[in-house]
C-alpha positions as CSV (number, residue, x, y, z in Angstrom):
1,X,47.1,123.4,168.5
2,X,48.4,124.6,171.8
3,X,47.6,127.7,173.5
4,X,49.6,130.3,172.6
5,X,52.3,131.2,175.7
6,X,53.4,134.6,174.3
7,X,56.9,135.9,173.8
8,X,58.5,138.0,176.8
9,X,61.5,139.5,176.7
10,X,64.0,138.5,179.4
11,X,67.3,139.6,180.8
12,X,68.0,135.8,179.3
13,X,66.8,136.8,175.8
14,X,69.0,135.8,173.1
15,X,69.0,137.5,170.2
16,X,68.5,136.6,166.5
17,X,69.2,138.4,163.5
18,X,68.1,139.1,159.9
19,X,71.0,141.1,158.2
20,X,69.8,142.3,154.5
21,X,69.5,145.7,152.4
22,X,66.7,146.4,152.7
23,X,64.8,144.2,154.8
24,X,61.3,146.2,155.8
25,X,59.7,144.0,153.5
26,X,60.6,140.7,155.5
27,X,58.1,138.4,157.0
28,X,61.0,136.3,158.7
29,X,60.2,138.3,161.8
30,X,56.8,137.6,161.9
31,X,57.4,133.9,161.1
32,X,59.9,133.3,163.6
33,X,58.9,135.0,166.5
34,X,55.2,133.9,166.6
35,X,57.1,129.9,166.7
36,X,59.1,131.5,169.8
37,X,55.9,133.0,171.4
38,X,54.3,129.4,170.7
39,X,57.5,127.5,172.3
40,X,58.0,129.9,175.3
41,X,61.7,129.6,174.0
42,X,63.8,133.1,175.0
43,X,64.7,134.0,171.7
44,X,63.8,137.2,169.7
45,X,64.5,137.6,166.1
46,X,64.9,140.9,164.5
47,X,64.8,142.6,161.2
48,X,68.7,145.0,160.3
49,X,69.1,146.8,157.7
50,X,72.8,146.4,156.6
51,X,74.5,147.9,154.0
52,X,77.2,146.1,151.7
53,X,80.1,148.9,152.8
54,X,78.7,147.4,156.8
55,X,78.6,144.1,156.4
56,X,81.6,142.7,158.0
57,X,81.6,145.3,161.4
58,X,78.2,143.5,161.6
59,X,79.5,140.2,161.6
60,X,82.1,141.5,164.5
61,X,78.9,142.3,166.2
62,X,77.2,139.3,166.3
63,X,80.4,138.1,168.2
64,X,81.0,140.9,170.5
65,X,77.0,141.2,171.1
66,X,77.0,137.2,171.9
67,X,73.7,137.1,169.0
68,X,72.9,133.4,169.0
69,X,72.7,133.8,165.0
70,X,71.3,135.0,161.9
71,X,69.7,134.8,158.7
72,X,71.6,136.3,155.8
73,X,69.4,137.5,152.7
74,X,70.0,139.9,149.7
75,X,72.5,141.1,149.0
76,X,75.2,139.5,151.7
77,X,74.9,136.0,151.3
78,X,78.3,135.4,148.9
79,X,80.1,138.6,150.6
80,X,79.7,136.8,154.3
81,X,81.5,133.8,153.9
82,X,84.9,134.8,153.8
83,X,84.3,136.7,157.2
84,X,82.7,133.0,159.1
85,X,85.1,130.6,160.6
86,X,83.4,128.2,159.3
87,X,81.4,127.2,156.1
88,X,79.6,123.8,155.5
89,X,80.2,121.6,152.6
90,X,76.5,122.2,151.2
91,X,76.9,126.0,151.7
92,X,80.2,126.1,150.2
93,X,79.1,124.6,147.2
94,X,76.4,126.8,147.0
95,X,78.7,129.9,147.3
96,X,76.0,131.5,149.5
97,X,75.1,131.4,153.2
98,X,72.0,132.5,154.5
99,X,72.2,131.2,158.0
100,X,75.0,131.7,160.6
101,X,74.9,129.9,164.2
102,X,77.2,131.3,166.8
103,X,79.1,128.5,168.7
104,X,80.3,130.5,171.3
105,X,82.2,132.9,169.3
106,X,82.9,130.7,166.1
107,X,80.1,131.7,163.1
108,X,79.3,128.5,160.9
109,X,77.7,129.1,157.6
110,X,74.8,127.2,156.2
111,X,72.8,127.3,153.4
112,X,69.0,125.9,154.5
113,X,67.5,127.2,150.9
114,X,67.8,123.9,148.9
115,X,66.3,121.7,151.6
116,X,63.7,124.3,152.8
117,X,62.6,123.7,148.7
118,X,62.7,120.0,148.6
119,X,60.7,119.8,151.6
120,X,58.0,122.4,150.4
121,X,57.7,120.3,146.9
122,X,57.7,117.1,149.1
123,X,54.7,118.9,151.4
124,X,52.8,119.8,148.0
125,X,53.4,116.0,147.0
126,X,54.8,116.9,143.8
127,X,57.6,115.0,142.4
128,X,61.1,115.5,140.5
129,X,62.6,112.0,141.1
130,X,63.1,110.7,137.6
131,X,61.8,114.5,135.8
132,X,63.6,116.4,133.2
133,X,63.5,119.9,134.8
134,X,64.0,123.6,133.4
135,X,65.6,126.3,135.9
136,X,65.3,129.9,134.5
137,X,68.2,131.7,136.4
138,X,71.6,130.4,137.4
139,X,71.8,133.1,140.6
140,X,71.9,131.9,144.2
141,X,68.6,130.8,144.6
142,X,68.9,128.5,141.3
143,X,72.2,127.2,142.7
144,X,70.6,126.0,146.1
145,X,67.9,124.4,144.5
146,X,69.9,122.9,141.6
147,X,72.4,121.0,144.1
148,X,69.0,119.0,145.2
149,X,67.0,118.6,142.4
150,X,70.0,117.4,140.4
151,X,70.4,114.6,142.5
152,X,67.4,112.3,141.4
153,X,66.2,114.9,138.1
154,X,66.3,112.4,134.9
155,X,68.0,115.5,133.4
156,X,68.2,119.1,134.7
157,X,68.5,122.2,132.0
158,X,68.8,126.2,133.6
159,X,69.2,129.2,131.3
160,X,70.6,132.4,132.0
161,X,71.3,135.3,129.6
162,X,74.8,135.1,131.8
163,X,76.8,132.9,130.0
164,X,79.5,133.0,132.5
165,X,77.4,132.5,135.6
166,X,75.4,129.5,133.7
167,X,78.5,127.9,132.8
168,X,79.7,128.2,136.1
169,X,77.3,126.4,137.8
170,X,76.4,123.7,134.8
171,X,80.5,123.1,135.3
172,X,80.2,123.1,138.9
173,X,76.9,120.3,139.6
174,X,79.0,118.2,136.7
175,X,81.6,117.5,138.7
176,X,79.4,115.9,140.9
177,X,76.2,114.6,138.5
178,X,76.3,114.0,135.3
179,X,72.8,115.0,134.2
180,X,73.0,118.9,134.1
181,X,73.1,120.9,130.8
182,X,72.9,124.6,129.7
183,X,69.7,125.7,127.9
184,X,70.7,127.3,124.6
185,X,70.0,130.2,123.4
186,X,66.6,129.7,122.4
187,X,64.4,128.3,125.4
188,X,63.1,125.0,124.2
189,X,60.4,123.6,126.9
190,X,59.8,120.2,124.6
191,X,60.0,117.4,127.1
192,X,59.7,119.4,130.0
193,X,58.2,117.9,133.4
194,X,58.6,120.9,135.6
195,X,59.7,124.7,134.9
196,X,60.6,126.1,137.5
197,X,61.4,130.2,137.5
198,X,64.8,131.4,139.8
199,X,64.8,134.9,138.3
200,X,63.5,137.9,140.1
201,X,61.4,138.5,137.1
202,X,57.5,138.5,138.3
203,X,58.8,140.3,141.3
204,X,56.6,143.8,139.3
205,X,53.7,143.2,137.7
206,X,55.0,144.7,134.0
207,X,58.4,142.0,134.2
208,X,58.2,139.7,131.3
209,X,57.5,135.9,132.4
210,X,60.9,134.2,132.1
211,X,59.2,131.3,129.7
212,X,55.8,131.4,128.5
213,X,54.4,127.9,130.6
214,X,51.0,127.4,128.3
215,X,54.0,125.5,125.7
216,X,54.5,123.0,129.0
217,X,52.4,119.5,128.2
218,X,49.4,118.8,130.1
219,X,50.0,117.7,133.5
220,X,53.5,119.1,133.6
221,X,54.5,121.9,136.7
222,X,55.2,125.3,137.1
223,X,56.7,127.1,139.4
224,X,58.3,130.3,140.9
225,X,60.3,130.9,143.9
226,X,58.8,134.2,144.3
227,X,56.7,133.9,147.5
228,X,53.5,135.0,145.7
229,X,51.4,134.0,142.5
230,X,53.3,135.8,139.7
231,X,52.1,136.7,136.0
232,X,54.0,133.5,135.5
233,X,51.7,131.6,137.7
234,X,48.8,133.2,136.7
235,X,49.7,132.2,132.7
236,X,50.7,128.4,134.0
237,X,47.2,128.2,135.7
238,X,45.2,129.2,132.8
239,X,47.1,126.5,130.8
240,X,46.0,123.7,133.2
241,X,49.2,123.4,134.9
242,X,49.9,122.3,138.2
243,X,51.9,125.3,140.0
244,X,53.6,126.0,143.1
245,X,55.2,129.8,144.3
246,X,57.7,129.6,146.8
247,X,56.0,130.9,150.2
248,X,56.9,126.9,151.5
249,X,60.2,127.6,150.7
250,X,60.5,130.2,152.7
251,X,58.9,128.7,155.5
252,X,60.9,125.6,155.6
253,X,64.4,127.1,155.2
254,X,63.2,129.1,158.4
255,X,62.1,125.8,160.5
256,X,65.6,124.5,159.3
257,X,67.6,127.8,160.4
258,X,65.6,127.9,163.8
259,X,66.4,124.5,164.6
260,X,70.1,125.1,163.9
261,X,69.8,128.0,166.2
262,X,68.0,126.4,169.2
263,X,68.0,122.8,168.2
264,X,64.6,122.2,168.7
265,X,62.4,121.9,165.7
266,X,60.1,124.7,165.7
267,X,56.2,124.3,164.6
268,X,55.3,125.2,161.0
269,X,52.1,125.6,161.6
270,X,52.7,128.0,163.9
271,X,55.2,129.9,161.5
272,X,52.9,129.0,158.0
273,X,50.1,131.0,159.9
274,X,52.2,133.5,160.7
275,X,53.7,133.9,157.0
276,X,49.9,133.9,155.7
277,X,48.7,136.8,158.1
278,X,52.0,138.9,156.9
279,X,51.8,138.1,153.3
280,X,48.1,139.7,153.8
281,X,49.6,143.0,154.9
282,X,52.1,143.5,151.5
């Protein structure tokens, strides 16, 4: 690794943004910024709190200020899109944007969730080409890693107690696969290759798991996109399971958003340390 050239802040600075309520538990600042002070590139990425009833005066802003871009996280990224210009086809389908570039005025929407996922399972070498997956959760997170892992799954199954949301999205990946399926109401994992939990359950300590993973065959995966090892985990572990939480997630949909933001592909090294340190603080 390099030495470390050390952020300074310029009259040149541009600015970069994570809009969320609340956001004081966000390591995207720490992650970000330590790539910038690694790069020497004059960008500074900071943490606002904004509420819903705010939301689209702080979208002016980010025109009016000239801010380079932002990340979008709870609970904004479905009430953004209709104030962007523009929305790409992945995040449209999604119905969520948690990225926005400013191209001189004109805010595009992305969505870098799904492939910051792929490429963390990818980095962890484990596979879903040819698997028959479980989602818990049909939410935004389960949407953006659905539209991927639907795509080479042998078959992919989510549950939801939201019968209209899980319908929604079964409907909506149909139209463009033909391998998705609602759960019913009893959670069958028979023939299950990898579990994977979307919910925020695991999020406290006392939440129920979202499936109970020691009924998983040996040799099957479990995983959460909580950014941390979960009572969920925990349980898969003492099964024997191979497991996964979903701090690579994070860190890859941040190298994506980064790079649409500068165009240079930040180092995840760099930003992984950085994510490690923080996570040691919470």
């Amino acid at each position: 690794m390099t030495e470390k050239k050390g952020m300074k802040i310029t009259a040149g600075t541009k600015l970069l943004a994570l809009f969320g309520h609340p956001v004081g538990h966000s390591l995207s600042p720490q992650m970000h910024n330590a790539a910038f002070g690694q790069t020497g590139l004059d960008y500074c990425y900071l943490a606002m709190d904004i509420k819903p009833e705010d939301l689209p005066e702080a979208v002016r802003a980010v025109r009016a200020l000239g801010i380079r871009g932002a990340n979008i996280t709870v609970p904004h990224k479905e009430k953004v899109i209709p104030l962007l210009d523009e929305v790409d086809s992945e995040a449209a389908f999604i119905g969520a944007v948690n990225t926005i570039v400013n191209d001189g005025g004109r805010l595009r929407g992305y969505n870098t969730d799904g492939r910051g996922f792929i490429q963390s399972l990818a980095e962890e070498g484990i596979g879903w080409e040819g698997k028959n997956i479980l989602i818990c959760g049909a939410g935004g997170a389960s949407r953006a890693v659905s539209y991927y892992l639907s795509e080479k799954a042998r078959t992919l199954r989510i549950f939801d107690l939201d019968k209209g949301k899980l319908e929604k999205l079964v409907g909506d990946l149909n139209r463009i696969r033909n391998n998705v399926e609602a759960a019913g109401g009893v959670l069958d994992l028979g023939g299950v290759d990898v579990l994977i939990n979307a919910t925020p359950l695991g999020l406290k300590e006392t939440d129920p798991l979202p499936a109970d993973p020691s009924k998983l065959a040996p040799g099957s995966v479990a995983g959460d996109l909580i950014y941390r090892h979960t009572p969920f985990l925990r349980e898969a572990q003492k099964a024997g399971l191979r497991t996964f939480h979903g701090l690579g997630m994070l860190l890859w949909q941040g190298v994506f958003a980064q790079e649409l933001w500068t165009g240079v592909r930040p180092p995840h090294d760099v930003m992984r340390e950085a994510l490690l340190k923080g996570m040691q603080g919470h």
